[in-house]
MDTraj code that builds the backbone (N, CA, C; nanometers):
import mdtraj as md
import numpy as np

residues = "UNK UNK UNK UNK UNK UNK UNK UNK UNK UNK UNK UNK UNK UNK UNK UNK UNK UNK UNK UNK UNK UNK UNK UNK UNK UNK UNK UNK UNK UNK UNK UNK UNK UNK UNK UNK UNK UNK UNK UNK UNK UNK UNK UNK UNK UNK UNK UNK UNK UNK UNK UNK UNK UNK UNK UNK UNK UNK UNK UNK UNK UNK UNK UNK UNK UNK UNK UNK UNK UNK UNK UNK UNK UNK UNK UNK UNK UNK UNK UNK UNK UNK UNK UNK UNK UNK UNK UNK UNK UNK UNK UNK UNK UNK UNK UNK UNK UNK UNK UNK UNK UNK UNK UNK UNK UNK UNK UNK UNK UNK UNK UNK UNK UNK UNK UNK UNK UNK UNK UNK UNK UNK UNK UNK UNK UNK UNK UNK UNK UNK UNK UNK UNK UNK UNK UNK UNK UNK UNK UNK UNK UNK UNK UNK UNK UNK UNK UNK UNK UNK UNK UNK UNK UNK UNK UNK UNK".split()
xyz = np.array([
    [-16.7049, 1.6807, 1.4048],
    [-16.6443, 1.6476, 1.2769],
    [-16.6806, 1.7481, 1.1676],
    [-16.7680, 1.7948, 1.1703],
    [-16.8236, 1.9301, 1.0560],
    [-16.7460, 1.9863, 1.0726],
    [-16.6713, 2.0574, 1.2048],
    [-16.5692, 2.1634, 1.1513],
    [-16.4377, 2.1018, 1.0767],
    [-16.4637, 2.0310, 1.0995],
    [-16.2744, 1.9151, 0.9832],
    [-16.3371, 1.9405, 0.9083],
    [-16.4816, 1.8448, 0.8119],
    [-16.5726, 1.8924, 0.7132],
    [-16.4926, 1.9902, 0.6353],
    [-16.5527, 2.1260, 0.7041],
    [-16.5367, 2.2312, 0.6549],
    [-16.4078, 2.3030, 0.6513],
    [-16.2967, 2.2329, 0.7095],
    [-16.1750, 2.2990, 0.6677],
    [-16.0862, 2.2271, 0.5884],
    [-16.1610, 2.1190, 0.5686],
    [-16.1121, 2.0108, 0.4480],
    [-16.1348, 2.1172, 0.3323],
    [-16.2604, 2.1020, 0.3113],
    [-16.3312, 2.1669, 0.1998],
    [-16.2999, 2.2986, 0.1696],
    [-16.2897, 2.4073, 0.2544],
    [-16.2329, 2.5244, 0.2278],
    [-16.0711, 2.4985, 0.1924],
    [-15.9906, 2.4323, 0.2743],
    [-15.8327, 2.4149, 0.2126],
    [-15.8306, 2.3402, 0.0649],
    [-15.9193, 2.2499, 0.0352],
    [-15.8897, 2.1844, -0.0990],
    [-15.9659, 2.3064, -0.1848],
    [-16.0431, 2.3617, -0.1474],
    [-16.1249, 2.4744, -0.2561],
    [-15.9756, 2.5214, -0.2820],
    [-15.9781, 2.5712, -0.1953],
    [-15.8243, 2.7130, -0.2089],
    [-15.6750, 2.6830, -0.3006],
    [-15.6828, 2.5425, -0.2474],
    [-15.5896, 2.5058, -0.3159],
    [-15.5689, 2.4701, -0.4201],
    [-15.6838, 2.3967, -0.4799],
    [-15.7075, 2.4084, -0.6415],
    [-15.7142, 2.5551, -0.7187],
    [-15.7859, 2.6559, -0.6420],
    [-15.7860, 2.7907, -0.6861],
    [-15.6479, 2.8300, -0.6830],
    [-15.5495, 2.8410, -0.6159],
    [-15.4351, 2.8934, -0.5660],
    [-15.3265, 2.8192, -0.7391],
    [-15.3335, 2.6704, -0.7184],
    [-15.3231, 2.5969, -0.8460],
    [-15.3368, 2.6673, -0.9743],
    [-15.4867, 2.6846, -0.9984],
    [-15.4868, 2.7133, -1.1492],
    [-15.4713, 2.8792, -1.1527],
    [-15.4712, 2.9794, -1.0614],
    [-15.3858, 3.1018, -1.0923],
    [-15.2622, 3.1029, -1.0955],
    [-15.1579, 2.9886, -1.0474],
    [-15.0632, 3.0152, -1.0486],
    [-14.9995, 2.9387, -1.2254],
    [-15.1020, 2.8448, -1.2914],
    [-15.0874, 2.7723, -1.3893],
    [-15.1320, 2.9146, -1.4727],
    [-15.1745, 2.9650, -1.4614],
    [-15.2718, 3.1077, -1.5614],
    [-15.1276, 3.1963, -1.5432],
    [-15.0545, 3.2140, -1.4403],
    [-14.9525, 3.3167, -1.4048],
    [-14.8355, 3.3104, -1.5344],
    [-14.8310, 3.1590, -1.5578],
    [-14.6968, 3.1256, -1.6568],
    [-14.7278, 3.1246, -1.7913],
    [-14.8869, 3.0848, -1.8174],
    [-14.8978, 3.0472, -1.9341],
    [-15.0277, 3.1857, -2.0032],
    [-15.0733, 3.2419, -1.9874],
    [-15.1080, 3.3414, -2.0343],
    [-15.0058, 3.4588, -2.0726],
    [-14.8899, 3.4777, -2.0406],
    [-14.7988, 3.5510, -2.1556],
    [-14.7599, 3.4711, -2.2525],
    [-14.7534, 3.3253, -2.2589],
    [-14.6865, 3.2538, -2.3538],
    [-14.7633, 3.2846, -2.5000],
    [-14.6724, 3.2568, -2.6102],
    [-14.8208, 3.2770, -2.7769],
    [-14.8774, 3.1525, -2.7947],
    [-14.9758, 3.1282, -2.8637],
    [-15.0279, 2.9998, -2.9302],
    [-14.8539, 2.9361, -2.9577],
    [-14.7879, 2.9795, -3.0581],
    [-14.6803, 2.9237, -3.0834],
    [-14.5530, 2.8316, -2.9499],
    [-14.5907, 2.9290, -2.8561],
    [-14.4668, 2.8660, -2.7108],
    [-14.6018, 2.7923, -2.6568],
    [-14.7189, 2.7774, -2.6415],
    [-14.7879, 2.7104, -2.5696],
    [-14.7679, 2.5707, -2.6589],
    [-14.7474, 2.5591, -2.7925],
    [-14.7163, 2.3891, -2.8027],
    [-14.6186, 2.3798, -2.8503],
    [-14.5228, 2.4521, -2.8228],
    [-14.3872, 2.4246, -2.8829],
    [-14.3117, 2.3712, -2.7395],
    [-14.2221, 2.3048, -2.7799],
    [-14.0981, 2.2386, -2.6584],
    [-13.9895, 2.3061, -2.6573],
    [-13.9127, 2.3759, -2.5995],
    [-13.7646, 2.3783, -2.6101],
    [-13.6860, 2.2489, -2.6136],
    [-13.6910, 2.1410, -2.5934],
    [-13.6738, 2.0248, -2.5996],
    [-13.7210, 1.9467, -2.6819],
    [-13.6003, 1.8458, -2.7205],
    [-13.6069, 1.7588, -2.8232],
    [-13.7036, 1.6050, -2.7715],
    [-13.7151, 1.6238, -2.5843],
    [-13.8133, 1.5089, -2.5573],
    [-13.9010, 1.5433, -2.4400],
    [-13.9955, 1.5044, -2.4189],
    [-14.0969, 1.5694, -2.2897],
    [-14.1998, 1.6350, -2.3774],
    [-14.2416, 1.7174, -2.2900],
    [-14.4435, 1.7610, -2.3380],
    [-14.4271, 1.9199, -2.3705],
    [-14.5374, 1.9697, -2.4428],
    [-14.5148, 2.1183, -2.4690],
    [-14.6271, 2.1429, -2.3385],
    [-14.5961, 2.2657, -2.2869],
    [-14.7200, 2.3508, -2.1763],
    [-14.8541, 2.2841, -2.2607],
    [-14.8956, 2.3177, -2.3455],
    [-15.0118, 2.2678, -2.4228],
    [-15.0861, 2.1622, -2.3792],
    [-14.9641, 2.0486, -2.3968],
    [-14.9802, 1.8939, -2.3863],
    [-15.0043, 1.8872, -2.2207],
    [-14.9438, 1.9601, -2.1712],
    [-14.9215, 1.9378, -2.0106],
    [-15.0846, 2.0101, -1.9555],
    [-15.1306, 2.0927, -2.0085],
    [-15.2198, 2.1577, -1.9888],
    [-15.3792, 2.0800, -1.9841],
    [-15.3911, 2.0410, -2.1707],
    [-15.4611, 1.9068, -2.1504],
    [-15.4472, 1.8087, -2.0899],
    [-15.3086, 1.7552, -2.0334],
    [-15.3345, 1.6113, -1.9081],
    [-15.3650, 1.7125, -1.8183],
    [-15.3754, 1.7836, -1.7378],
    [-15.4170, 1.8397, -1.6437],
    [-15.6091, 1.8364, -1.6052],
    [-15.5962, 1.9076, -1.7756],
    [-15.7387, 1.8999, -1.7725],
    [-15.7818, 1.7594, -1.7742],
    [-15.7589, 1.6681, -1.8442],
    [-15.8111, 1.5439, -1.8632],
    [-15.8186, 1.4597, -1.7390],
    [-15.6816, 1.4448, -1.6916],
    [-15.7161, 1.4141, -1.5412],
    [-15.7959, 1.4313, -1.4379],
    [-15.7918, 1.5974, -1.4658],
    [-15.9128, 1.6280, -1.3068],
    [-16.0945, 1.5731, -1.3952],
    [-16.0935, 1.5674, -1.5091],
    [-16.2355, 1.5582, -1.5518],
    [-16.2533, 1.4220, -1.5415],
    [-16.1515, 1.3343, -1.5485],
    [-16.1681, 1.2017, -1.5267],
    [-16.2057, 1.1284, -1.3952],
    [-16.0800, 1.2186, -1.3081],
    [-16.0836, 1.1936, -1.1798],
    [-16.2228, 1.1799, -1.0842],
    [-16.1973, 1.3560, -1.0758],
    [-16.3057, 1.4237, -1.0137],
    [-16.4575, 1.4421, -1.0774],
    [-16.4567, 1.4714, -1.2250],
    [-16.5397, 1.5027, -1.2773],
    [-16.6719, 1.3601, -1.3065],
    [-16.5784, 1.2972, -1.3903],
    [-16.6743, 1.1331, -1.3942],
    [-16.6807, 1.0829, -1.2619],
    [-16.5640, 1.0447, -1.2094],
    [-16.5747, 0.9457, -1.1221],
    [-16.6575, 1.0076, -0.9836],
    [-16.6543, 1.1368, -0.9520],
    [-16.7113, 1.2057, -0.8081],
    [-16.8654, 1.2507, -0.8716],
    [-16.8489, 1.3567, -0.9697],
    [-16.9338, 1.4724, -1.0054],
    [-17.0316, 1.4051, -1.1036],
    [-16.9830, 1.2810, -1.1828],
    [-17.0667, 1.1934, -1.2479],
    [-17.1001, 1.3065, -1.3578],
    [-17.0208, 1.3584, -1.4098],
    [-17.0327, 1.4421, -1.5491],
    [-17.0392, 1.3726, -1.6845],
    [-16.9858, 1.2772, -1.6471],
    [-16.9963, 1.1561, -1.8260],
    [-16.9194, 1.1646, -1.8542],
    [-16.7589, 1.2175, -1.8436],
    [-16.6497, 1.2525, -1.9126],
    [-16.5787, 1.1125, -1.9368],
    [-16.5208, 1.1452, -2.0996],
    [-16.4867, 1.0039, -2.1088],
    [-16.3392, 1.0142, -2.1206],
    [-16.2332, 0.9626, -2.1223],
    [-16.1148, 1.0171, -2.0934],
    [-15.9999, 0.9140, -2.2014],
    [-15.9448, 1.0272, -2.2828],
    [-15.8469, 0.9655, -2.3695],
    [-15.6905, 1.0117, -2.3413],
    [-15.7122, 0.9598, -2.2415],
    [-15.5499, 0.9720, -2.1692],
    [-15.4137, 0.9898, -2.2914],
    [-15.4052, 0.9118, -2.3469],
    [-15.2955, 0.9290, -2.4463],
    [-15.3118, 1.0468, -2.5001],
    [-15.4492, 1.0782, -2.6127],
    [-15.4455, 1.1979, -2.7054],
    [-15.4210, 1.3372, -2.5945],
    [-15.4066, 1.3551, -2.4537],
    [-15.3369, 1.4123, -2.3892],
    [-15.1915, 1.4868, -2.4066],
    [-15.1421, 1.4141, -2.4438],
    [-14.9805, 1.3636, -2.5179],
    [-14.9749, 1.3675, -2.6321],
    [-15.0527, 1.3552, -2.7116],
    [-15.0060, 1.3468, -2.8091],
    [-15.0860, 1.4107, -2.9401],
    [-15.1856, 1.4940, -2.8459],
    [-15.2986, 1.5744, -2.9374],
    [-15.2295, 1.6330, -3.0618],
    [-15.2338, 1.6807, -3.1799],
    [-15.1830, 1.6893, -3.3397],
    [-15.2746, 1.8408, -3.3402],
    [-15.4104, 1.8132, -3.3433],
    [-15.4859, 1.9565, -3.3846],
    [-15.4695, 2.0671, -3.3547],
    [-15.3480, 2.0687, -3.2355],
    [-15.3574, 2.2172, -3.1356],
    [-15.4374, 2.3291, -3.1431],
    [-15.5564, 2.2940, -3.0703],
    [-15.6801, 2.4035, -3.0448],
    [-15.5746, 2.5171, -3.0169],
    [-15.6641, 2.6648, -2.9962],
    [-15.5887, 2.7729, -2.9476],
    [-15.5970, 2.7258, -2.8045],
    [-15.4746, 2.8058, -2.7327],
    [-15.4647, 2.8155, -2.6227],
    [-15.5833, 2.8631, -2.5346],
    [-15.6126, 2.9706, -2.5661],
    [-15.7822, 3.0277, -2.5316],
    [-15.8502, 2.8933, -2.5130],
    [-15.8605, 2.8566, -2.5951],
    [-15.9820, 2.7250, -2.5700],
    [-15.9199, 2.6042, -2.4995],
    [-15.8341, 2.5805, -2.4689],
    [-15.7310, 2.4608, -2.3975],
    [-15.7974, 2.5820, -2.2482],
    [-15.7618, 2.6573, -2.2821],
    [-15.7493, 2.7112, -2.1286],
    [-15.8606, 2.7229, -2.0438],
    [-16.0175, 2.7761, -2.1744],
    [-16.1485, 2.7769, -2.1237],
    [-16.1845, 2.5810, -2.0474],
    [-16.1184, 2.5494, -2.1198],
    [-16.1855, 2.3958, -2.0933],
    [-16.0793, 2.3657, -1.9538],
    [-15.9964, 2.4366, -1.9824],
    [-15.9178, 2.3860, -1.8226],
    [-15.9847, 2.4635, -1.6905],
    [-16.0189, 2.5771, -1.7309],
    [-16.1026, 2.6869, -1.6351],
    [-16.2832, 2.5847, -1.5786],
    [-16.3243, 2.5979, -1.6577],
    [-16.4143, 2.5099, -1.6220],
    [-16.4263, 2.3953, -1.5942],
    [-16.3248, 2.2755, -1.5773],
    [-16.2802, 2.1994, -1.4864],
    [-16.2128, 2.2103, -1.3312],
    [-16.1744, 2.3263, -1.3128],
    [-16.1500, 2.3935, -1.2004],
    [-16.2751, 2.4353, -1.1593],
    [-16.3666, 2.4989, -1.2128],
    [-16.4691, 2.5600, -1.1467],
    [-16.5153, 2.4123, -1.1222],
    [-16.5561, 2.3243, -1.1917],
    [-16.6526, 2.1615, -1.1387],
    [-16.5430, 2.1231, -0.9951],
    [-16.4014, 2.1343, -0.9565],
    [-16.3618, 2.0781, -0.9420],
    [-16.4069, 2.0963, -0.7917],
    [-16.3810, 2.2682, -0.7857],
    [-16.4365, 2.3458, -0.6676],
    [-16.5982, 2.3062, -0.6529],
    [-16.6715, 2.3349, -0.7440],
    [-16.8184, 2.2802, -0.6805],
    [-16.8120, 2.1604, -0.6282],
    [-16.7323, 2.0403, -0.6692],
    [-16.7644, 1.8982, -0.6229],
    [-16.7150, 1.8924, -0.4717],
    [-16.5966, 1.9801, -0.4489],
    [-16.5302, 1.9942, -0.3514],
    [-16.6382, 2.0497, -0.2399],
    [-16.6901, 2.1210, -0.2676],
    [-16.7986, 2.2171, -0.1758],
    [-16.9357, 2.1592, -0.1211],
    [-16.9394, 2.0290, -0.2116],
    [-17.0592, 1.9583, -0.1996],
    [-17.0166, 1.8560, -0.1181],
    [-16.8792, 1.8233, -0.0640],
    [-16.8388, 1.7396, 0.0156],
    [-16.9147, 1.7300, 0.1173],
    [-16.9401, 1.6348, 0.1963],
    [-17.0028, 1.6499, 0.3325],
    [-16.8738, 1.5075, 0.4230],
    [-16.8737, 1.5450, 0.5459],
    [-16.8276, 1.4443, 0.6038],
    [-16.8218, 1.2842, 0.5622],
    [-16.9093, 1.2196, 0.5336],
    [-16.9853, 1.0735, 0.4567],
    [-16.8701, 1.1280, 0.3107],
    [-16.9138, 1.2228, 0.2925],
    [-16.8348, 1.2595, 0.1373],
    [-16.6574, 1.1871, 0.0961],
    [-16.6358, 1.2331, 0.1952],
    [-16.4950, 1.2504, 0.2042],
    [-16.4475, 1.1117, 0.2446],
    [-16.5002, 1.0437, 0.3320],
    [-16.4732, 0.9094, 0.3309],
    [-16.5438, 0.7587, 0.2443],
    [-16.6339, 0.8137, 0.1331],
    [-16.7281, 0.7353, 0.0697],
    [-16.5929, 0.6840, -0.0135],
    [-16.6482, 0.5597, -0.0728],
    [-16.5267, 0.4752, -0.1113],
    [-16.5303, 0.5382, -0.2569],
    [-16.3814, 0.5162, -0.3384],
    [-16.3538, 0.5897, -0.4522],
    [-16.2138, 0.4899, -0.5271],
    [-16.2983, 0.4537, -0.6267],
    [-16.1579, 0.3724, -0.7591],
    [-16.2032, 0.4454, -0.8651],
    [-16.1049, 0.3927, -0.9561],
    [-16.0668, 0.4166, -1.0907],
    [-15.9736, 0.3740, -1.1333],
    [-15.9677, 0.3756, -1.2907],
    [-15.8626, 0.3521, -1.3337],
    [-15.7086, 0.3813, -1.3292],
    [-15.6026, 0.3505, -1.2854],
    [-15.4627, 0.3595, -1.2672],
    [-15.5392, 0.4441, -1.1341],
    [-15.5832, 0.4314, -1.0332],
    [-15.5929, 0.4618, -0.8961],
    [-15.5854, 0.2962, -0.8487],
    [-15.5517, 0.2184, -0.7813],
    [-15.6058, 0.1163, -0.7447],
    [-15.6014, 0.1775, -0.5601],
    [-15.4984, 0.2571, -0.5265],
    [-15.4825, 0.2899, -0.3983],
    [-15.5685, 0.3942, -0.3128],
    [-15.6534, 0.4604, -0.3698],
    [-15.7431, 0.5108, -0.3518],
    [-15.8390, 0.5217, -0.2518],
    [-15.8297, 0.5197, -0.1845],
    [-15.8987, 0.4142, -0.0746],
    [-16.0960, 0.5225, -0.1151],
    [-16.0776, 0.6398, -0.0747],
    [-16.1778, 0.7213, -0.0419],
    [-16.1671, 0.8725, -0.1372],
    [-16.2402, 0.9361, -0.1754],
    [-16.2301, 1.0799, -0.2097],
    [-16.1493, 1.1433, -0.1587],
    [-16.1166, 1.1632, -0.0189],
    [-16.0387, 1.2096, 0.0248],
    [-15.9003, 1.1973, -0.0464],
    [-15.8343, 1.1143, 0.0159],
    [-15.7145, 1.0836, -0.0554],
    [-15.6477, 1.1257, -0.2069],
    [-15.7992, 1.0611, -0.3090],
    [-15.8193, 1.0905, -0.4405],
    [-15.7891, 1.2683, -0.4669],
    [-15.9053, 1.3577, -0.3935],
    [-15.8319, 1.5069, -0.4238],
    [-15.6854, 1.5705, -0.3728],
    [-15.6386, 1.4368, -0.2770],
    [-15.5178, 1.5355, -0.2374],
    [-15.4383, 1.4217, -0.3323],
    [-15.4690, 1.3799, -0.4104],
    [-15.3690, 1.2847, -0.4767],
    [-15.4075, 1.3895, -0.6258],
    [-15.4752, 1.4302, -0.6568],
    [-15.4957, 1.5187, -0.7612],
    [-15.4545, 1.6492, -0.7395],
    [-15.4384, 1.6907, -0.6413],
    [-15.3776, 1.8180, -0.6121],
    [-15.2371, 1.8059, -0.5836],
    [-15.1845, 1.6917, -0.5501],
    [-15.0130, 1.6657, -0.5771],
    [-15.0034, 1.6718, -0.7179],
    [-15.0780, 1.5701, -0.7400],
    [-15.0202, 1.5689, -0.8986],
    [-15.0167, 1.7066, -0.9913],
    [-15.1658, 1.7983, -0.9672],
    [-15.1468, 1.9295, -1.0139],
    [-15.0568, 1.9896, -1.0120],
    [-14.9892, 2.0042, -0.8870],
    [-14.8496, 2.0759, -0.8642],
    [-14.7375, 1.9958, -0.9091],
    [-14.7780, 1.8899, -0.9196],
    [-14.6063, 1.8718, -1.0078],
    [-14.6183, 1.9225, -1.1206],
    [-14.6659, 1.8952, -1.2195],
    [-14.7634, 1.9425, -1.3101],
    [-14.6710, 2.0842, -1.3636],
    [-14.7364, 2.1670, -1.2302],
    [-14.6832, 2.3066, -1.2541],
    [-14.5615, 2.3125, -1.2392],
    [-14.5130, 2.2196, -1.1810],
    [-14.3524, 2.2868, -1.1896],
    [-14.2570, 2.2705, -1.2806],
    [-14.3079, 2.1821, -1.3742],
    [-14.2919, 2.1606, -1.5564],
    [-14.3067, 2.2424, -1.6091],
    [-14.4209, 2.3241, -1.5847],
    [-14.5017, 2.4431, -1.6690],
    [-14.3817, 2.5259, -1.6637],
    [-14.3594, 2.5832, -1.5191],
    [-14.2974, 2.6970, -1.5131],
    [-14.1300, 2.6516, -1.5443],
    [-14.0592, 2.5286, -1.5349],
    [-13.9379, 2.5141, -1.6137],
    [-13.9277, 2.5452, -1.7740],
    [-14.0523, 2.4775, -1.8025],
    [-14.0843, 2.5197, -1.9732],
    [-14.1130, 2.6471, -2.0478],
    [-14.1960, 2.6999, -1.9085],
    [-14.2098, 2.8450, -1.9638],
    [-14.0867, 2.9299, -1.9546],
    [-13.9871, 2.9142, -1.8321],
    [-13.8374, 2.9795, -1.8615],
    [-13.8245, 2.9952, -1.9631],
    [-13.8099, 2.8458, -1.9947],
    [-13.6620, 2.8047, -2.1032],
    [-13.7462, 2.8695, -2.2467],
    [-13.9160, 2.8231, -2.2641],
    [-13.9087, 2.8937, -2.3937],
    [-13.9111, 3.0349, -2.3686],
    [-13.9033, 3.0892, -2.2513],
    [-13.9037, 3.3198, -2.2834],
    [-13.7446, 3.2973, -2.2855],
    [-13.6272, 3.2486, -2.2538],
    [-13.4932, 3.2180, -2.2861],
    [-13.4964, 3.2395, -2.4493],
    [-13.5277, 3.1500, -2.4969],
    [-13.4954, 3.1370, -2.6223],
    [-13.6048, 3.2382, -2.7444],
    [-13.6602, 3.2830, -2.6651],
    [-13.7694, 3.3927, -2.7412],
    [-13.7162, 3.5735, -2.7018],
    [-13.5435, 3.5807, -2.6281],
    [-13.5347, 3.6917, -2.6124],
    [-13.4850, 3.7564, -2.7347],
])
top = md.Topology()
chain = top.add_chain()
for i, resn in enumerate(residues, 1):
    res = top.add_residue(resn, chain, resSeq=i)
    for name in ("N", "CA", "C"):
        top.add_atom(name, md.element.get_by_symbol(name[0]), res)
traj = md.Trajectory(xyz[None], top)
């Protein structure tokens, strides 16, 4: 079973890595200005989408696995007003990726099947499940990003 172990753990490493370069690919040409602006009159700016990203995995993974203390305000996700710079949305998303990968690495067999809830998880059964249910969701995630990032370099030609 160690070698599953370990190709669990190396494929979810990778794939969270693979994730947030390809989230860095769309949104590091964007300005402070297209990172919280919408082309749309309803839905989320990259910004907004950026912080649920982050907020999620720190909630998820971070409190609930890694026991970091993170306390999680799901809404102000959505609906944050202050818009930090992007730089700093992005440092705080970077270093949730890096926890996300250490927690991942610290998996051990027992790991992966140790029991795991939370809030709006009720189906959850185990960790397992939980990171590949966070790594779906990441990628949908992105594929918002990169519709949004089109449409605002469209309208920024």
């Amino acid at each position: 079973m160690t070698q599953l172990s370990d190709t669990i753990r190396a494929s979810f490493a990778s794939e969270y890595r693979e994730r947030a370069a390809e989230l860095h690919k769309w949104v590091d040409p964007l300005t402070d200005g297209q990172f919280w602006g919408n082309p749309f009159t309803h839905g989320n700016s990259v910004g907004h989408l950026v912080l649920h990203l982050t907020g999620n995995l720190n909630y998820y993974i971070g409190a609930r696995i890694a026991d970091s203390g993170y306390i999680r305000n799901r809404d102000l996700e959505f609906t944050e007003s202050r818009k930090p710079s992007k730089d700093e949305v992005l440092r705080k998303f970077d270093e949730i990726i890096a926890l996300v990968i250490a927690t991942i690495e610290k998996q051990s067999e027992s790991g992966w099947t140790a029991p795991y809830t939370a809030e709006r998880e009720p189906n959850a059964r185990d960790r397992f499940t939980l990171f590949l249910r966070c790594a779906s969701h990441f990628y949908h995630h992105i594929g918002q990003i990169i519709y949004l990032t089109r449409e605002l370099q469209k309208s920024h030609r």
